[in-house]
C-alpha positions in Angstrom: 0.0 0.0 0.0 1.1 3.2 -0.8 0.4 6.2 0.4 1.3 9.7 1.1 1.3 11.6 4.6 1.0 15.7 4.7 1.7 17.3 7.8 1.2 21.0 8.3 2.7 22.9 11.4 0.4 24.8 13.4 1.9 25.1 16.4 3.7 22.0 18.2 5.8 21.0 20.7 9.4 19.3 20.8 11.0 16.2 23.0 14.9 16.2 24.0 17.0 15.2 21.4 19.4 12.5 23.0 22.0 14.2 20.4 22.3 17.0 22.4 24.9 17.1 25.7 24.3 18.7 28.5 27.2 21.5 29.1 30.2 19.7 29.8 33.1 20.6 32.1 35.5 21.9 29.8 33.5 24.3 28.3 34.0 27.7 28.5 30.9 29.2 31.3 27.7 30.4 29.7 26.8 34.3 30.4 24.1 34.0 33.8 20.5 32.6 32.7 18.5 35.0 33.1 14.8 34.7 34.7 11.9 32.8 31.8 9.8 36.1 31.9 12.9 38.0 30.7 14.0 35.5 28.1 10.4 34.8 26.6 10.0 38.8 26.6 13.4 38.7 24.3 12.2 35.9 21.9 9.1 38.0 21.6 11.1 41.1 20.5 13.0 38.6 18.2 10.0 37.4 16.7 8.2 40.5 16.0 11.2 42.0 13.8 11.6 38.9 12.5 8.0 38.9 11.3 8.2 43.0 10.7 11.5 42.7 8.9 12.7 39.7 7.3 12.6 40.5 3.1 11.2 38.3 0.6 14.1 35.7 -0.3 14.9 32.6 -1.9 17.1 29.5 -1.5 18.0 25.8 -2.4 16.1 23.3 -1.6 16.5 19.6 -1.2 14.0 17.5 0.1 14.4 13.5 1.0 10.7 11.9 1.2 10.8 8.9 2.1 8.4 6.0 3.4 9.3 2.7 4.8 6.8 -0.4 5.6 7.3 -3.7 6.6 6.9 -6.6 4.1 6.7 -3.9 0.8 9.1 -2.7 -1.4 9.9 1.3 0.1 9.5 4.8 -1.2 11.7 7.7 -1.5 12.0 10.5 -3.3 15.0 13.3 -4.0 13.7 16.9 -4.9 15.6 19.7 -5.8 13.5 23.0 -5.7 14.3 26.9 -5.5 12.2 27.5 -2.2 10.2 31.2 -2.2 9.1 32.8 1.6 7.0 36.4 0.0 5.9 38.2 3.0 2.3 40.0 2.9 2.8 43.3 2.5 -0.9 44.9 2.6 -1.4 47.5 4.9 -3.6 46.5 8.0 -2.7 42.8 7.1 -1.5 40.9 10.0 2.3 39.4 9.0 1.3 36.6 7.1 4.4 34.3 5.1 3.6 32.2 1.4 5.9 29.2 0.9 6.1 28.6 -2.7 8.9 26.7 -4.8 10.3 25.8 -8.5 11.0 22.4 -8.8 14.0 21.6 -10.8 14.4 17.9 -10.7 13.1 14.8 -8.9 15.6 11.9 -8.5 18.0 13.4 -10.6 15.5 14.1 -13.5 14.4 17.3 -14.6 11.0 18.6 -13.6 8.5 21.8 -13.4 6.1 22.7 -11.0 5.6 24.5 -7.3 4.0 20.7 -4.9 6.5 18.4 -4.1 4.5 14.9 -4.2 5.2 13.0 -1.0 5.5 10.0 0.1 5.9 13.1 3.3 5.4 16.4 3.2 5.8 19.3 5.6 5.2 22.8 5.8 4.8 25.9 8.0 8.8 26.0 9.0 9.0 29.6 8.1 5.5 30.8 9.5 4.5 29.1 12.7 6.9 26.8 13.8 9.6 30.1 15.3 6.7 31.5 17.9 6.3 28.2 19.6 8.2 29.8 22.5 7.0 33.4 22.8 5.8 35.5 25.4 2.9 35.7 23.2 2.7 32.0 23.3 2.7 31.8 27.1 -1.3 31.6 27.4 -1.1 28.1 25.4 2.2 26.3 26.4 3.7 25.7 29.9 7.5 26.7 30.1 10.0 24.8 31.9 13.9 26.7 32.1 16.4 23.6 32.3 20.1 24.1 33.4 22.1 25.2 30.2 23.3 23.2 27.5 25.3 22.8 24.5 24.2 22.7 21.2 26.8 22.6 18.3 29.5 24.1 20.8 27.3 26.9 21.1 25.7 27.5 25.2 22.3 27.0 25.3 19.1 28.1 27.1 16.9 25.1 26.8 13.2 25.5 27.7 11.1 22.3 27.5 7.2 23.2 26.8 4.2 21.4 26.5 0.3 22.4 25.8 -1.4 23.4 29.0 -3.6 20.3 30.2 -6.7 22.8 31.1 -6.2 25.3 28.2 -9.3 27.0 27.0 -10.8 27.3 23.6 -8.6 29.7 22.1 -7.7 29.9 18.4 -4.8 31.2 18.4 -3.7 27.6 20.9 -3.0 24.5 18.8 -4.6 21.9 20.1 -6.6 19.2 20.6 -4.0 16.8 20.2 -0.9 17.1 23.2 2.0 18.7 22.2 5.0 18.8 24.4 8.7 19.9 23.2 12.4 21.1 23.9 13.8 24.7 22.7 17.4 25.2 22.1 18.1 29.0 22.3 21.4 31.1 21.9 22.5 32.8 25.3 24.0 35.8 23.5 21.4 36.5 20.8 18.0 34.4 22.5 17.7 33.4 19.0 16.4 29.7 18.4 19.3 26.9 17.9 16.9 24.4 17.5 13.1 23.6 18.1 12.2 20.2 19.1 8.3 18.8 19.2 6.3 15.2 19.5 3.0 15.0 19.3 1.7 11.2 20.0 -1.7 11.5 18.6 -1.9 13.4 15.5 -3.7 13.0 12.6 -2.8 13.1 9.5 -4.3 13.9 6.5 -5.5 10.6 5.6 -7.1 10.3 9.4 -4.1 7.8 10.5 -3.3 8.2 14.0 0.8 8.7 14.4 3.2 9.6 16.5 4.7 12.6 14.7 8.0 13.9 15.8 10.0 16.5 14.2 12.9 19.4 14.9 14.0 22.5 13.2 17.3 23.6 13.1 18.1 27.7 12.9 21.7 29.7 11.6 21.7 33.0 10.7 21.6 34.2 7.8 22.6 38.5 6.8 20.7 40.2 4.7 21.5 44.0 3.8 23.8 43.8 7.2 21.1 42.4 9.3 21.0 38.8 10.5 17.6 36.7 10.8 17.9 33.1 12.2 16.0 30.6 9.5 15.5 27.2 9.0 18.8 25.2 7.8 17.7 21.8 8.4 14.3 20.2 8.9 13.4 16.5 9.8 10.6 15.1 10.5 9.3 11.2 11.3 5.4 9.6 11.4 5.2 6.4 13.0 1.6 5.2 12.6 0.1 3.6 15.8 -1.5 0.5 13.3 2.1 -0.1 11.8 1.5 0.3 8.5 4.2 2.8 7.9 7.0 5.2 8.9 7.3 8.2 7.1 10.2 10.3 7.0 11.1 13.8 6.0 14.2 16.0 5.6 14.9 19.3 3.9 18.5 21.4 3.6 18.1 25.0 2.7 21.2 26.8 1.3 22.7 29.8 -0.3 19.6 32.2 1.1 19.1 35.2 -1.3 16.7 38.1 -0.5 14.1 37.9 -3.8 14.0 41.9 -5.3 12.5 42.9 -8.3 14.3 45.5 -10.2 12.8 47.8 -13.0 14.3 50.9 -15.2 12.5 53.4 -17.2 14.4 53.9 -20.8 13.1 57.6 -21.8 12.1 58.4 -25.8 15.0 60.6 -26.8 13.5 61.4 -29.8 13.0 59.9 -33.4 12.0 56.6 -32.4 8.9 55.1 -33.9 5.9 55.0 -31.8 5.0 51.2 -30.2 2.9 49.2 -32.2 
């Protein structure tokens, strides 16, 4: 049987990666933590110019699809796209992100179009997934501050989360399904590292029940002098809970560009024929 999963981020949470050390002894002291009230009121600040702020741009893309189940031959799939994040710009619009792409080739052959066709997809990296922890978040997600950690030989703040058991209707909350996470952020900037989430009873868009975990991880990127922390790598896994498959997901972004239209006006000098 083959078939293909879409998952869509709308807000979830992360698990500890067992990749990631706690701060050993040998490296150098991390600046003072300070207090989760400060540091959420920071990743707010962060998010809102990020939001305000970050240009249109484009990069590489390279997705690996891939599903696996037992007693059938797999699926997986190599795509190579030029990935598009264009920012609403309409006044009185709230900041709103579209994802669209050019796909170049699948498995090494050439192809056209803007949908990458499974067997796993995954979107809403660039939109939802960087305010999981936020002070504007706070109203939907409990907030743990853990001792400080390492991530990539960079000191950490790491901040598990998870969606509060007695939350409210409230659509601006993910939710039903429980969502619980980790948060790698950088001590200097109180940028994300890495986001983490699991979420053991999602469905997907076939109305499979999985266990869907997934992480995000950030570097920065400059554009006209200024840095904004984006997406590098993205993996995701679906395990369903009736076994008949595991899918897998995993995208690279590179050489980030910011996307600008440019346009010149060539004046009539004189004794040119009018346009037919």
């Amino acid at each position: 049987m083959r078939s293909h999963l879409v998952i869509s981020v709308v807000l979830a949470a992360l698990v500890p990666s067992s990749g990631i050390a706690q701060q050993p002894a040998s490296t150098p002291a991390a600046p003072a933590t300070p207090p989760l009230q400060e540091i959420l009121l920071h990743l707010q600040d962060n998010l809102w110019d990020y939001l305000t702020n970050l240009p249109d741009i484009f990069a590489d893309e390279r997705v690996v699809s891939e599903l696996k189940q037992e007693g059938a031959r797999g699926v997986k799939t190599t795509t190579d796209s030029v990935f598009r994040l264009v920012r609403s710009h309409n006044v009185g619009e709230a900041h709103t992100f579209t994802e669209t792409r050019e796909i170049k080739s699948v498995n090494k052959k050439a192809a056209k179009g803007e949908d990458i066709h499974g067997p796993a997809l995954f979107s809403g990296a660039f939109s939802t997934a960087v305010n999981v922890v936020s002070l504007e978040m706070s109203r939907c997600f409990d907030y743990t501050l853990q001792p400080t950690g390492v991530l990539n030989k960079t000191p950490a703040i790491v901040i598990d989360y998870a969606l509060k058991p007695d939350l409210t209707p409230d659509d601006g909350c993910p939710g039903p399904d429980k969502q619980s996470g980790r948060a790698f952020i950088d001590s200097a900037t109180f940028h994300p590292l890495r986001v983490e989430m699991t979420i053991p009873n999602h469905k997907d868009n076939n109305g499979r029940r999985v266990l869907w975990t997934w992480s995000i991880d950030y570097a920065p990127i400059p554009f006209d002098a200024k840095q904004f922390w984006l997406p590098r790598t993205i993996t995701s896994r679906a395990d369903a809970h009736d076994a008949s498959g595991t899918w897998f997901f995993t995208a690279t972004y590179t050489n980030y560009h910011k996307l600008s239209v440019s346009s010149r006006i060539i004046p009539d000098v004189g004794g040119n024929p009018p346009p037919k």
